[in-house]
Backbone bond lengths (Angstrom), bond angles and torsions (degrees), N, CA, C in turn:
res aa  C-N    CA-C-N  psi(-1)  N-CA   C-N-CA  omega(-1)  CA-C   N-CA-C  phi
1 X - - - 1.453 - - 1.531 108.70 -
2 X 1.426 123.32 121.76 1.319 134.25 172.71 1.449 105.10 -27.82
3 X 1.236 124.83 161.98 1.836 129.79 164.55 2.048 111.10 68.13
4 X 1.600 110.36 -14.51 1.203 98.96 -172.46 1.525 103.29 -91.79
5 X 1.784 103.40 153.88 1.614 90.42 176.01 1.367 88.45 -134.12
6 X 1.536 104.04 150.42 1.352 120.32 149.44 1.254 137.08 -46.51
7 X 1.575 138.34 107.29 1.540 121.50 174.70 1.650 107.24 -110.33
8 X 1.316 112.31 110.47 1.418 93.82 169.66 1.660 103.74 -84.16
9 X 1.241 139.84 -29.04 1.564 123.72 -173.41 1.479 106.22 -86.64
10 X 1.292 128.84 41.05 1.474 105.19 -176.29 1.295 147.07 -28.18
11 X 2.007 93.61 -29.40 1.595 105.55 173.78 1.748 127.82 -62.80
12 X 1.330 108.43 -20.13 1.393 132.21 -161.46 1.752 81.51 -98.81
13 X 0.675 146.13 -27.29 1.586 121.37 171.64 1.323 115.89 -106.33
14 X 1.447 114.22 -13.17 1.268 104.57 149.32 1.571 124.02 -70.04
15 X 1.146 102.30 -22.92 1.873 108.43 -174.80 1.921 94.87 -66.90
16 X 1.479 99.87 -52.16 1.373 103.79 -143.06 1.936 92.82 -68.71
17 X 1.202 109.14 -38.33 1.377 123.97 169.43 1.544 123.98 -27.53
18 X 1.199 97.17 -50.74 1.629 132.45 171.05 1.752 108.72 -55.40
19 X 1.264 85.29 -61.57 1.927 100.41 175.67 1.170 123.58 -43.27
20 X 1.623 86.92 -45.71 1.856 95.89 -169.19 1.871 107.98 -82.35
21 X 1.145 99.89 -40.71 1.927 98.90 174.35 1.514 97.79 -70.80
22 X 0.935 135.15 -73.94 1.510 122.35 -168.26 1.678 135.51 -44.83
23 X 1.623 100.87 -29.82 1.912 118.45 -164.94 1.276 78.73 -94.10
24 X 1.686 123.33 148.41 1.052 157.66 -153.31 2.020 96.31 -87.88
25 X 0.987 118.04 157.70 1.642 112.60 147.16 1.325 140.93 -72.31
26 X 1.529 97.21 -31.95 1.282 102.81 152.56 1.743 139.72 -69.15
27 X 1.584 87.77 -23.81 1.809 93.14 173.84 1.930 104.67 -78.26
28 X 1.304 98.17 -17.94 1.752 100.96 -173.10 1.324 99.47 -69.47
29 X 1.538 109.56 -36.12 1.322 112.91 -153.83 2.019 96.25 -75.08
30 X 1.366 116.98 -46.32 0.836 109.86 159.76 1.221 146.06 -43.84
31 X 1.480 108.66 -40.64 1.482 102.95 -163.81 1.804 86.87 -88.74
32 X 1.505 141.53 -35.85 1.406 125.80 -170.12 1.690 116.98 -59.79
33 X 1.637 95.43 -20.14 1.286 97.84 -171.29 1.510 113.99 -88.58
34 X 1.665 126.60 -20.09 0.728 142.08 148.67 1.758 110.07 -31.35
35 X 1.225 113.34 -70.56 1.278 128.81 -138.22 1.938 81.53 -87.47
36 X 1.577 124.47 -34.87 1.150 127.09 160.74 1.555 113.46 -21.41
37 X 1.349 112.82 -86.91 1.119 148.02 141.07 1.551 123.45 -3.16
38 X 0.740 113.73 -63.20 1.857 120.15 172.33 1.492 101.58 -69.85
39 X 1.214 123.40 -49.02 1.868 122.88 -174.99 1.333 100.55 -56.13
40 X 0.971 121.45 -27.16 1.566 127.68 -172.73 1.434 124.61 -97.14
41 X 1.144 99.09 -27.49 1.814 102.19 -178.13 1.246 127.92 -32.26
42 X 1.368 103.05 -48.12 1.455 119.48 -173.48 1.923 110.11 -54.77
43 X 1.448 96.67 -38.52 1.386 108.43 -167.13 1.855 108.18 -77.12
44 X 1.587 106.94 -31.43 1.365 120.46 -178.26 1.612 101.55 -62.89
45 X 1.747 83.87 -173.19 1.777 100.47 179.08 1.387 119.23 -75.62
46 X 1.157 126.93 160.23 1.498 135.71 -161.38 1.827 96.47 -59.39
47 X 0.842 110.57 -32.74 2.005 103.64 160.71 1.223 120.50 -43.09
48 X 1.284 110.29 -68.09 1.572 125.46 -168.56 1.533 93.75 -75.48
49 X 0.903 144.10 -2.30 1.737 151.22 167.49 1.392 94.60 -87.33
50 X 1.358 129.78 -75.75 1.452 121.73 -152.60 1.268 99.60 -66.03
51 X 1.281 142.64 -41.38 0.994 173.62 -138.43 1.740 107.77 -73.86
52 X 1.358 101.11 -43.04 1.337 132.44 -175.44 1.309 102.05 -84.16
53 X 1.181 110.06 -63.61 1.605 106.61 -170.53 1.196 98.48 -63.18
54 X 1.534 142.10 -46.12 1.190 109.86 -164.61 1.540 115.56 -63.51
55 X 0.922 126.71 -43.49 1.163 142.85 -168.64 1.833 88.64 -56.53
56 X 1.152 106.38 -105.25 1.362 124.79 -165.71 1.986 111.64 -31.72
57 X 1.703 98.28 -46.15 1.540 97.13 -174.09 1.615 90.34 -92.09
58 X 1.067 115.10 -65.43 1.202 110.35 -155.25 1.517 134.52 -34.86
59 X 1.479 81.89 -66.75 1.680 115.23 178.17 1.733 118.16 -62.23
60 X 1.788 97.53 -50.08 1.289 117.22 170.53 1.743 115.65 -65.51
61 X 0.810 115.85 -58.07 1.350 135.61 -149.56 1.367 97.89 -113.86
62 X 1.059 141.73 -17.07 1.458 125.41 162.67 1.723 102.70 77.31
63 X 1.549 134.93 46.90 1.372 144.14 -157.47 1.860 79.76 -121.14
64 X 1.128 108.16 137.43 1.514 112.36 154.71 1.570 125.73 -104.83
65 X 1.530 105.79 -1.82 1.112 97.50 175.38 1.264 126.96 -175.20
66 X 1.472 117.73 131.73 1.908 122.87 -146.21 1.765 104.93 -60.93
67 X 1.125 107.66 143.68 1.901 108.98 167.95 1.282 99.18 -60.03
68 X 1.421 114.93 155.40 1.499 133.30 168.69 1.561 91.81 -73.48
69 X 1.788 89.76 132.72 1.449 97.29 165.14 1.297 153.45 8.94
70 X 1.810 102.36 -72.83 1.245 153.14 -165.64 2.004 96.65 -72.89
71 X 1.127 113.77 -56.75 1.417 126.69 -179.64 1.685 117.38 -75.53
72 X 1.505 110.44 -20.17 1.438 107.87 169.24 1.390 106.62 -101.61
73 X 1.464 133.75 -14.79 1.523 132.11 155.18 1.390 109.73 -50.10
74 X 1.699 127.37 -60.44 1.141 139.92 174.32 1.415 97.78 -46.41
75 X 1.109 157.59 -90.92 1.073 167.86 -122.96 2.094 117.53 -77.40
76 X 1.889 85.32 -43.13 1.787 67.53 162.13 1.582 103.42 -123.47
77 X 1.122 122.98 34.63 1.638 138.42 137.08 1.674 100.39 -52.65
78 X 1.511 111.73 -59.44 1.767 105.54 -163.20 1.232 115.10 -85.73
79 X 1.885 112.40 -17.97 1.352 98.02 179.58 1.844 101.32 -87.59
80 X 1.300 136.82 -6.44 1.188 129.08 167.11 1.507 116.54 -66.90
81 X 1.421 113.48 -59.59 1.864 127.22 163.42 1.279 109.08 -100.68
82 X 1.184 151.98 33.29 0.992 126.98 168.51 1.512 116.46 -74.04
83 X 1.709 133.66 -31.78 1.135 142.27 -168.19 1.633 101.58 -72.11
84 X 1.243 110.71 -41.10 1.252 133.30 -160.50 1.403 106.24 -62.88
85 X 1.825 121.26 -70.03 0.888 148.62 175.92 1.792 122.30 -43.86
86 X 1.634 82.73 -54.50 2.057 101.08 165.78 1.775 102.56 -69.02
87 X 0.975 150.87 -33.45 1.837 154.52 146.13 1.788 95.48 -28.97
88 X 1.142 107.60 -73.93 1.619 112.44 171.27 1.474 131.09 -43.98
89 X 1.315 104.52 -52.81 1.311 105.88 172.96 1.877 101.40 -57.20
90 X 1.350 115.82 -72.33 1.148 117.80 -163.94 1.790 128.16 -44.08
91 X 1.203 99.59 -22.88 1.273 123.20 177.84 1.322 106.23 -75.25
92 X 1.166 108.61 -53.75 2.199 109.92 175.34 1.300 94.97 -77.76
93 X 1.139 139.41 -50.48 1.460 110.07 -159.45 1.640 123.77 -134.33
94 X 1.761 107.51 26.60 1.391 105.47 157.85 1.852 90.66 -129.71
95 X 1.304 99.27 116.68 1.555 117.26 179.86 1.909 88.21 -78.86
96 X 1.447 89.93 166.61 1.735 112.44 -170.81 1.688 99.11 -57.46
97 X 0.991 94.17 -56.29 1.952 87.24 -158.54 1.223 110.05 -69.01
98 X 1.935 127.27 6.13 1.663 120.82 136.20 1.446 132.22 -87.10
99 X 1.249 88.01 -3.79 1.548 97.88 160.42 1.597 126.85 -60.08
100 X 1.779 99.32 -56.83 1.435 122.78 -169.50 1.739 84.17 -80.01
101 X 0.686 151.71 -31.57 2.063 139.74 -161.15 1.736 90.89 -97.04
102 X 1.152 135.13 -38.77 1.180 111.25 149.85 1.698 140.04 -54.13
103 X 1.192 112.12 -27.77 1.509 124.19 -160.12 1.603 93.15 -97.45
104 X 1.883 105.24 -24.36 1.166 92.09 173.97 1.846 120.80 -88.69
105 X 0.907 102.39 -17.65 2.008 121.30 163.01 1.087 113.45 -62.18
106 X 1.777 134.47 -31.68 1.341 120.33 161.83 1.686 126.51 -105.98
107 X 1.052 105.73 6.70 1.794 113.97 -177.91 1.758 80.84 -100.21
């Protein structure tokens, strides 16, 4: 029937349900902007970078100390293309019949 939806977690929207009538607008407003804010860091000024790591590596994660630049560009460079790029590579320069002599080395 049109308009009906499936819930398999019902509890989780009752929880989250709960969240949303009870937490303030102003705490929403906080915490989205927060979370605004952190998705972005990386992209912001070297503030909102250090800023991040401490928090996230530091504090969280127990890291003493940020990657050079150069190595955290690399890094979400590959997780943006990396799948993409390795498709490319493989296509120019592993032809089919290393495909099949591999597939035949692990079957």
């Amino acid at each position: 029937m049109p308009g009906d939806i499936d819930v398999h977690q019902p509890d989780f929207f009752k929880t989250i349900n709960t969240a949303f009538t009870s937490t303030s607008i102003d705490d929403w407003k906080t915490y989205l902007r927060w979370h605004l804010i952190h998705g972005a860091a990386s992209a912001l000024s070297s503030d909102f970078v250090n800023e991040d790591f401490n928090f996230k590596e530091k504090t969280l994660r127990g890291t003493q100390q940020i990657k050079p630049r150069w190595k955290r560009v690399i890094l979400s460079e590959d997780g943006a293309i990396g799948e993409a790029l390795g498709k490319l590579y493989v296509a120019e320069y592993f032809p089919p019949e290393a495909k099949a002599r591999a597939l035949e080395l692990i079957n």
